[in-house]
Phi, psi and omega in degrees: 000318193277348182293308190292339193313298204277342148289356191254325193215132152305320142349337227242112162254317162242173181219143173195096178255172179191123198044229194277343189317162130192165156219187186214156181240144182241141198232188180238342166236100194276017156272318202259002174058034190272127190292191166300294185267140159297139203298155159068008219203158168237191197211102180342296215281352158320277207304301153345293169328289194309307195295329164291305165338283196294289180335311211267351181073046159222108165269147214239117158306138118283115160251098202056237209260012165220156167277124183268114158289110160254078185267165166298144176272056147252347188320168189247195172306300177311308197294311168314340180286302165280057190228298184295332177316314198248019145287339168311318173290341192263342148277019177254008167271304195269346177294338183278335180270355234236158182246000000 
């Protein structure tokens, strides 16, 4: 699923899990891999992200431009399913930063 992530939204520069684990870099160009965030730093469209994430009930670590998934390993399917719903929306915020 998050693999598919990066075909979908420009925003999306890597993707990288192990089980349920995953994180994501989020860039502002995904040729040249600029990040979102600045190293050691955040970003108006970061700040944006989370907080649509946190409004929507799923809380997320961000650290500078990428995001950590950590869901409980009891999620059922659905619930993950809607979890990926409303990352969908929240990457429609940093897709909006992207060049």
């Amino acid at each position: 699923m998050l693999a598919e992530l990066q075909d979908r939204h420009p925003s999306v520069g890597t993707v990288r899990s192990i089980g349920l684990f995953g994180v994501i870099e989020l860039v502002r160009n995904q040729k040249t891999k600029t990040p979102m965030a600045p190293f050691g730093g955040n970003s108006p469209e970061m700040v944006a992200f989370k907080k649509y994430m946190l409004e929507h009930g799923i809380f997320l670590y961000t650290h500078w431009h990428t995001v950590l998934l950590i869901p409980p390993l009891i999620i059922t399917t659905e619930q993950l399913e809607e979890a990926f719903n409303v990352l969908e929306g929240g990457l429609a915020i940093t897709d909006a930063a992207t060049k």
